[in-house]
N, C-alpha and C positions, 0 to 999 in steps of 0.2 A: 818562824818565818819560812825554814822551808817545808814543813809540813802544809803552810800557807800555798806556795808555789804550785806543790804537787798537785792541791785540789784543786786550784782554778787552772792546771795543765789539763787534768782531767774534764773538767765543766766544758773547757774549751772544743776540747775531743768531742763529748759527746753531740754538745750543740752543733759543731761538724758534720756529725752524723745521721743524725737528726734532718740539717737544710740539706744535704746531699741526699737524703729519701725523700724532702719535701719534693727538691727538683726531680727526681727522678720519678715520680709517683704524678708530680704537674705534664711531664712530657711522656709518659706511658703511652702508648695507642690508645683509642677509643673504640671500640667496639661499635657503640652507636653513632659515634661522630664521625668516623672517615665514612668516605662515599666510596662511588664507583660510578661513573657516567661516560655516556649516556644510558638511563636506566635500560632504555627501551630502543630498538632500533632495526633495522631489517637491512640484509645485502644478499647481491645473489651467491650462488654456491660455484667454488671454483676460480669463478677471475676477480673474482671484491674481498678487498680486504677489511674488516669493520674495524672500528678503533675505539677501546675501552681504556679510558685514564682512572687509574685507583690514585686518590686525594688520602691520604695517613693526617691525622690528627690527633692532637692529644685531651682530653678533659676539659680542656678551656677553650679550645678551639683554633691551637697552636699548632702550628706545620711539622712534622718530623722528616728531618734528613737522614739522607744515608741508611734506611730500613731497606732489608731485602724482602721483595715481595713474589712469587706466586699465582700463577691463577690456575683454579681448577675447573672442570665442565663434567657434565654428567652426560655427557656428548660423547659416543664412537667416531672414528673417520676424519679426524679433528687437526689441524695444521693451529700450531699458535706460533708466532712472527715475536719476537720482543726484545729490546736492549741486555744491557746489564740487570735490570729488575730490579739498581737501586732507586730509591726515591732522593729527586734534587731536593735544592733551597726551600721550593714553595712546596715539598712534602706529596709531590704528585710523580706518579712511574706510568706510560704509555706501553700499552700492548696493543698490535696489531693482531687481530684473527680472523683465520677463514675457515670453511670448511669444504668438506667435497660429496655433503651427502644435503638434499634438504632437511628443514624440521626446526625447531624452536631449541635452543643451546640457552641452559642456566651457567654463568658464570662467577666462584666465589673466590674471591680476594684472602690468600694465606699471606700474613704476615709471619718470615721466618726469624725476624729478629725478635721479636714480641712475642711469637709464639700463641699468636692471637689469628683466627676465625674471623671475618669483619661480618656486621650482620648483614648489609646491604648487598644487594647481587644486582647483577646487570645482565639483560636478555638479548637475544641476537635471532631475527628469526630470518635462516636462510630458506631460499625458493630458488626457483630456475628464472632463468631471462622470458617468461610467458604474459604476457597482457591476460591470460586467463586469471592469474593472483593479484595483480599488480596495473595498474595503467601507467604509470611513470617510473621512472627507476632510482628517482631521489623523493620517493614518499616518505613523509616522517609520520610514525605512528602516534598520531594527538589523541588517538584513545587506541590504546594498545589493546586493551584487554579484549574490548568487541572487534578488531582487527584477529586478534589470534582467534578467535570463537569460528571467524570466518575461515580465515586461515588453515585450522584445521582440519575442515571439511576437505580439501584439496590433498593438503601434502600427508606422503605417509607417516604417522607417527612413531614416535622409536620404541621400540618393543622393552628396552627398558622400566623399570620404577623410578619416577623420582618421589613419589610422593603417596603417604598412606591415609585415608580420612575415614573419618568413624560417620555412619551413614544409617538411617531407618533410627535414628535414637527417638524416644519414645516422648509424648508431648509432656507427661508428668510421672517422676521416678520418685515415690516414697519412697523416706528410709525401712528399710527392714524386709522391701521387696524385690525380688530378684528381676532383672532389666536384662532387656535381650538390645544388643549391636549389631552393623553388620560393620566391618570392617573389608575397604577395598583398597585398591591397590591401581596410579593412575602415574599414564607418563608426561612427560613434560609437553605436550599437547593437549593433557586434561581426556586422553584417554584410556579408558578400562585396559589393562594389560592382563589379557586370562593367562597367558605363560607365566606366572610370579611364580616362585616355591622360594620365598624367602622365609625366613624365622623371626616375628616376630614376640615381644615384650610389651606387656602393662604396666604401664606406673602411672603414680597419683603424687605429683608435690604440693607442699604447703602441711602447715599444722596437722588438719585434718587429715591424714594420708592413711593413718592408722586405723581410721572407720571403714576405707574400702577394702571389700572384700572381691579381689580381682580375680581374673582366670591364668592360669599358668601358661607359660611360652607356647606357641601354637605354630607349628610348620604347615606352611599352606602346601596343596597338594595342587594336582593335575584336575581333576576334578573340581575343585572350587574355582577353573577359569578364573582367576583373579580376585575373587570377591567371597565372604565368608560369614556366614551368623552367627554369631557368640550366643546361642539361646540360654536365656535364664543365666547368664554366667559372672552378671555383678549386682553386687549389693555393696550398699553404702547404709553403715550402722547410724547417724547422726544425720539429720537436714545439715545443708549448708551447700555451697562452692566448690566441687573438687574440680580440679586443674588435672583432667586425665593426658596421656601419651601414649601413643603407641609406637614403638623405633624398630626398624629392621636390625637384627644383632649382626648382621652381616656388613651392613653401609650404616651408618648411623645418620646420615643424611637425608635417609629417605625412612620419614615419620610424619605424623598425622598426631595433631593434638586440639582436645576442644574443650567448652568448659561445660561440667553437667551440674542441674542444681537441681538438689534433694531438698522435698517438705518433708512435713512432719508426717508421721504414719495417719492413714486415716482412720473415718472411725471405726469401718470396717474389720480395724484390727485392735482396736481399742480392749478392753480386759474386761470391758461389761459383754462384750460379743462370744458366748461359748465357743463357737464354731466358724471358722471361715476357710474360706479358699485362698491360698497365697497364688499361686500360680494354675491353670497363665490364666494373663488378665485378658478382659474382653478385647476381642481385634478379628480377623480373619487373615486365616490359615491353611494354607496349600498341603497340609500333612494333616489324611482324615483319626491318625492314631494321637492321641492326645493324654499326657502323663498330668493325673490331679494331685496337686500338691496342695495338704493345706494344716489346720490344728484344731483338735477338738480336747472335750475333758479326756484326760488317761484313761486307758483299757475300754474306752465309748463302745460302742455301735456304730457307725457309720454308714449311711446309705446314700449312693452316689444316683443323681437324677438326672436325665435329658428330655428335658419338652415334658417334663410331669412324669415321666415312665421311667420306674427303677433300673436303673443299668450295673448295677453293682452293687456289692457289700463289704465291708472291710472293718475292722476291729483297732481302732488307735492304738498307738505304740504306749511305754510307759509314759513316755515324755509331751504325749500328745499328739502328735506328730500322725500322719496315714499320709499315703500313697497311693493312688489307684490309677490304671492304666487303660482305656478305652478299649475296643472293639475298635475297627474302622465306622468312623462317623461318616452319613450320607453326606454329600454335596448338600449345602442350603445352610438354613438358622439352626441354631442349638444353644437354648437356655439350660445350660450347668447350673446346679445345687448341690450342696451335702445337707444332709440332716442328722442329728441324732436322735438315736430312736431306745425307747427303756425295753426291761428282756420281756413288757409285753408286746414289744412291737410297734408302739404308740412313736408318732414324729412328739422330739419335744423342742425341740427348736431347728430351724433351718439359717444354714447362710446367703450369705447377698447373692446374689444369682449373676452369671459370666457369660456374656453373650458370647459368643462363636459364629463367625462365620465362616463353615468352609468350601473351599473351592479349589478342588484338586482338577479340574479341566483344564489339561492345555490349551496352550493359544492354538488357533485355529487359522491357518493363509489360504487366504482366498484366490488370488491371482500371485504367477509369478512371470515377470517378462526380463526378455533380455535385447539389449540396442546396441550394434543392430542386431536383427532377426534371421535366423537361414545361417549359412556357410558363410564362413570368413576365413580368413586369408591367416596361417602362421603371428602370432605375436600383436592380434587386432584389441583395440582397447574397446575392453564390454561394459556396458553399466548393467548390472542385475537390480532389479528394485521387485521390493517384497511388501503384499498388501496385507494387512491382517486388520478385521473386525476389533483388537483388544491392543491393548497398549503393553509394549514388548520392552523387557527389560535387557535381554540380550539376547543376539542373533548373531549365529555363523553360519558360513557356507561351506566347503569344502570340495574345489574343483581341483582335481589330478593330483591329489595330495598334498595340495595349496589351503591353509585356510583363510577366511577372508572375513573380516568384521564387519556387518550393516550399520549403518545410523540412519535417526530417523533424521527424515525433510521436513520441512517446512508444510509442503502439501500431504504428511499423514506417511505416508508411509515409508520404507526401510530400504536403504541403498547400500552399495558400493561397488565400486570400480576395478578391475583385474583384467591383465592381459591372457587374452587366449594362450594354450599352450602351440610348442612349436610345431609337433606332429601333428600330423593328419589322422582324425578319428573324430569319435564322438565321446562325449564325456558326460558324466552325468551330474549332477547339482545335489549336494547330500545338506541338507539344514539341519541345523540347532537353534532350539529356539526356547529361550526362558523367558518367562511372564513377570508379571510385579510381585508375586504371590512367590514364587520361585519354583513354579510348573515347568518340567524341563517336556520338551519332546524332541523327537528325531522325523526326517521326512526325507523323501526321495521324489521332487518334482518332477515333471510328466517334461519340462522343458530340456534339452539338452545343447552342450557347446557343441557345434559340428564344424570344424577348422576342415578347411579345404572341400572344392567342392565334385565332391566323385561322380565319373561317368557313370550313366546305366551297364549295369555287370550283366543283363540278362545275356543270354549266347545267342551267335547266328542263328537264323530260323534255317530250315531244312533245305540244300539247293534240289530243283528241279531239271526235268527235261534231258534228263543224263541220255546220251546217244553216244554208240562207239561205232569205227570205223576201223576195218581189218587191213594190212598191208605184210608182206614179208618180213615175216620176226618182229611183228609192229600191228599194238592197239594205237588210233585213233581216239580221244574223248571230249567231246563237245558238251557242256548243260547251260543253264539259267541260274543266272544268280538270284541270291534268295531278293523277295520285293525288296526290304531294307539293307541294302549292301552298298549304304553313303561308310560304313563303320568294317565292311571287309579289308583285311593285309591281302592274304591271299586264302588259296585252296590246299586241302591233302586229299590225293589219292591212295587208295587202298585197295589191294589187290591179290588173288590168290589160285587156288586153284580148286577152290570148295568154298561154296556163299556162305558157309559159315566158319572157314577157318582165311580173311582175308589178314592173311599173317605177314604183308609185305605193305610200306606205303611211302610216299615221297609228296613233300613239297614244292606247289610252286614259285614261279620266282615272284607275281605278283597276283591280282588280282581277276586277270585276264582268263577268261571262261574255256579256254582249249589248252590242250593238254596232251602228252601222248608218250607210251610205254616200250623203249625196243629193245630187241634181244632177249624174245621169247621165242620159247619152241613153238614151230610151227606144226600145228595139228593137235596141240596140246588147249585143250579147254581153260580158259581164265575167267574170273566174277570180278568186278569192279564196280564201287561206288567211291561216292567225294560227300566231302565235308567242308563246309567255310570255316576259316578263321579270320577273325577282328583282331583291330589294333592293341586289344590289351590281352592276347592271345588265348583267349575264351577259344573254344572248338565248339563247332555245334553238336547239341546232345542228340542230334536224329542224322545218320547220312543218305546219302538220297537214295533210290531206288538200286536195287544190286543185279546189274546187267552181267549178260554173259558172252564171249566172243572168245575164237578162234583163228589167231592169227595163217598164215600161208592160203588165206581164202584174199583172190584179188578180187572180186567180184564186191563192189559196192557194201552196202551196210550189213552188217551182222545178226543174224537171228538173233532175235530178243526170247530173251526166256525168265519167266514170270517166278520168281522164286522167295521164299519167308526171310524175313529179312531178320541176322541176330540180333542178340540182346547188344545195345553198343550205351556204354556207361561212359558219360561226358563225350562221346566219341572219340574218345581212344582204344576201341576194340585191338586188338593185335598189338599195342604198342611194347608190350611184355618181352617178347621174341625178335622186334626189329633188330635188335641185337646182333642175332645171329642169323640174319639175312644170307642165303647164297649167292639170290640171282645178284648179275651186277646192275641196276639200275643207275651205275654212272651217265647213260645218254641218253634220259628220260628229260624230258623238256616239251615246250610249244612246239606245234606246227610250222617252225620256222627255222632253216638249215642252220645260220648262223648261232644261235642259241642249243649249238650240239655240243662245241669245245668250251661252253660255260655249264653243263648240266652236273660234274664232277661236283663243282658245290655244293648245287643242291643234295646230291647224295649225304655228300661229307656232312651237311648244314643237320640234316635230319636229326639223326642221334643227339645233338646238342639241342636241339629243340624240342625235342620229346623230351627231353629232363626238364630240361625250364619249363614245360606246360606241366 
């Protein structure tokens, strides 16, 4: 009886154990069952806050309390607002979020009590308060998808990965034949991100996994701009469905997976075919060097053909197997063949022939314009739009060490948008530009950014009509200012005692054409000429005529004397030595008494303004 007891204690237990996994295993999270809404929705950046409710359910469709939840974003610059983070009664947790950058924000729901990933995500695409994106400010996006398409075009996208997709996959991949990919790398505005240098991984799930023959971990570089071609780099031994992936080892969030299906081998490779080409297969190709891969009978002959004309020779392996490596092929058609050939030289059978087309010519741009046109102002928003004859698979610009990414429009050809830098200069426009083909080139447009708009730099023209007039210990100097003198500050005088050593000179205070030197020796011979200077203190490179006078003569104007005038480089002849000046021209000035106790300046002014020029 009690040996009885014991076992139905136990039965008891167990069946315990048992409904307490049932229950627990009915209320588990759902993965596919909880939600996240509203899936889709848009606010502006900064003063709106958006509001995502995660719904926790279980397997049946049953509400979960009390879960701690989570949310993540693939979003920089990122403000999230939230309660406690449990989930009430009806199994739903509210989070408000904003952000302060625009752009399109993935949002994924961590359950930490579960320990579960939910698969559903919610999107939020922030903009600015513009009627350029937007006409209303409470738009609901009833088709999200062609909203972002648009979307994108406007706002900048985030330089980020979220997302990796396998790309150029080929219309039909036998088993047994090696299959070229191109794998890219896109951010959550569905654009090409060429900064990637993530690492990724291949796999293949399901049964069949064991048939693909994949490529090993691959670190994207600086040079693959974002995008990459896995040539020749998988094969799939068996037809059927492989379920490929490919995961960044770094984020495992940002992946790319699609499904590839393998026929059966054709007949081409069938075992009544002595000889064939495995690779590559007929396509066109932007690299004119081309590796032939293929199988012929052991230790064969092989002779490699283009457009009927022998282009090699080569000797199969034991195993069958040859190799052979092209010459650069022309631009155009090229029918590839092998044949095997007996040791008299005789074709004894050929393979299926590989069409090729190659086309190693860059894209070619026709027009480049920029809107607006001419000088602009510090910090002006440019549209650059780029016209090309061929269809561009990617294009950069790079202005002032900024680079900038084109898309194409609508009407054909290739835009975007960048503000002028803040200095004042000219800048020049450097392109990249890759084709469909993956024809890279470089260019340097004829068109240039000119931020600010610069006065004419030529210098004063020559002044004229120089006349002096002698008084006690006192030149007199009258001229003509040059025709264009709307752009004169003022004059310099220069003065000496030899028309080729004018080794003294002084400024005047303005623009005004008289001028006059005292406290000079009287009976002493002096040469004097003048020079204009403009507002951006250019000096004229020519000074005017070099007169001569002798002060202590009071008798009217001063014999003129016709003399070669020196070499004067920018017109600052003598500026060298003003330095070390004797005479005192402290009370050189106008013709006008009052302007004697202000001439000190000018003196003093001089020296600082010969450095500055």
């Amino acid at each position: 009886m009690l040996g009885f007891m014991k076992i139905k204690t136990k039965i008891i237990g167990v069946l315990s154990a048992l409904l307490l996994l049932s229950n627990f295993a009915a209320y588990a999270v759902s993965k596919g069952g909880s939600t996240l809404f509203p899936q889709s929705q848009v606010a502006h950046v900064s003063d709106e806050d958006a509001l995502i409710v995660v719904q926790l359910r279980d397997s049946k469709g049953r509400p979960l309390e009390d879960h701690k939840v989570k949310l993540f974003s693939n979003f920089e610059n990122l403000t999230m607002v939230a309660g406690t983070g449990l989930s009430n009664e009806i199994g739903e947790v509210e989070f408000k979020v904003n952000s302060k950058k625009t752009g399109l924000v993935r949002y994924v729901a961590y359950d930490l009590t579960a320990d579960v990933i939910l698969d559903q995500a919610a999107k939020v695409l922030y903009f600015e308060n513009s009627d350029e994106l937007f006409s209303t400010k409470d738009l609901v996006l009833n088709n999200y998808e062609d909203e972002i398409t648009y979307a994108a075009t406007i706002i900048t996208p985030a330089s980020k990965a979220d997302a990796l997709k396998f790309e150029d996959l080929p219309a039909v991949i036998k088993a047994n034949e090696p299959a070229t990919f191109t794998v890219s790398a896109y951010d959550v505005a569905n654009q090409l991100v060429p900064d990637y240098k993530g690492k990724v991984r291949f796999s293949v799930s399901g049964q069949n996994s064991k048939f693909a023959d994949l490529p090993g971990d691959y670190q994207f570089k600086v040079e693959d701009q974002g995008t990459h071609i896995f040539s020749l780099a998988f094969k799939f031994d068996q037809p059927g469905v492989y379920k490929m992936k490919v995961t960044d080892l770094d984020n495992q969030f940002v992946y790319g997976e699609t499904d590839i299906s393998v026929s059966v081998a054709s007949a081409s490779t069938a075992s009544n075919k002595k000889i064939l080409i495995s690779s590559p297969l007929s396509g066109t190709f932007s690299n004119g060097v081309q590796v032939i891969n293929g199988r012929a009978p052991a230790n064969s002959t092989v002779k490699i053909f283009d457009n009927a004309k022998e282009i090699g020779s080569i000797v199969a392996a034991a195993n069958g197997e040859f190799t052979f490596t092209t010459n650069s092929l022309a631009d155009g058609q090229h029918k590839i063949y092998a044949a095997i050939v007996n040791d008299g030289g005789t074709i004894v059978e050929n393979s299926e022939v590989i069409n090729l087309m190659i086309d190693t010519t860059s894209a070619e741009i026709s027009k480049v314009t920029l809107e607006p046109a001419g000088a602009v102002d510090p910090g002006t928003q440019l549209t650059l739009k780029m016209y090309s004859n061929e269809n561009i698979a990617q294009a950069q610009v790079v202005v002032n060490a900024n680079i900038y990414s084109l898309t194409k429009s609508k009407n054909g050809y290739y835009q975007t948008v960048f503000k002028a830098p803040l200095d004042f200069g000219t800048y020049d426009l450097k392109f990249s530009v890759v084709d469909e083909l993956g024809n890279e080139s470089t260019f340097e447009s004829d068109v240039k950014v000119q931020v600010g708009a610069f006065s004419d730099n030529s210098k004063p023209e020559r002044v004229t009509g120089l006349k002096l007039e002698t008084d006690d210990h006192k030149v007199i100097l009258k001229w003509s200012a040059p025709v264009n003198s709307a752009n004169i500050h003022h004059f310099r005088v220069y003065y000496g005692t030899a028309p080729n050593n004018l080794n003294q000179a002084v400024d005047t205070f303005t623009n005004a054409t008289t001028w006059y030197i005292p406290n000079l020796n009287n009976g002493q011979e002096y040469f004097f000429a003048v020079a204009a200077v403009d507002n951006s203190k250019n000096i004229g490179e020519q000074l005017s005529e070099i007169l001569n006078a002798t002060p202590g003569v009071k008798a009217g104007v001063a014999v003129v004397k016709e003399v070669v005038s020196p070499t004067i480089e920018k017109g600052v002849e003598g500026n060298e030595i003003l330095g070390e000046m004797k005479d005192d021209v402290s009370k050189t000035g106008p013709e006008i008494f009052w302007l004697i106790s202000l001439s000190a300046i000018g003196g003093v002014c001089y020296s600082s303004k010969k450095k500055q020029l």
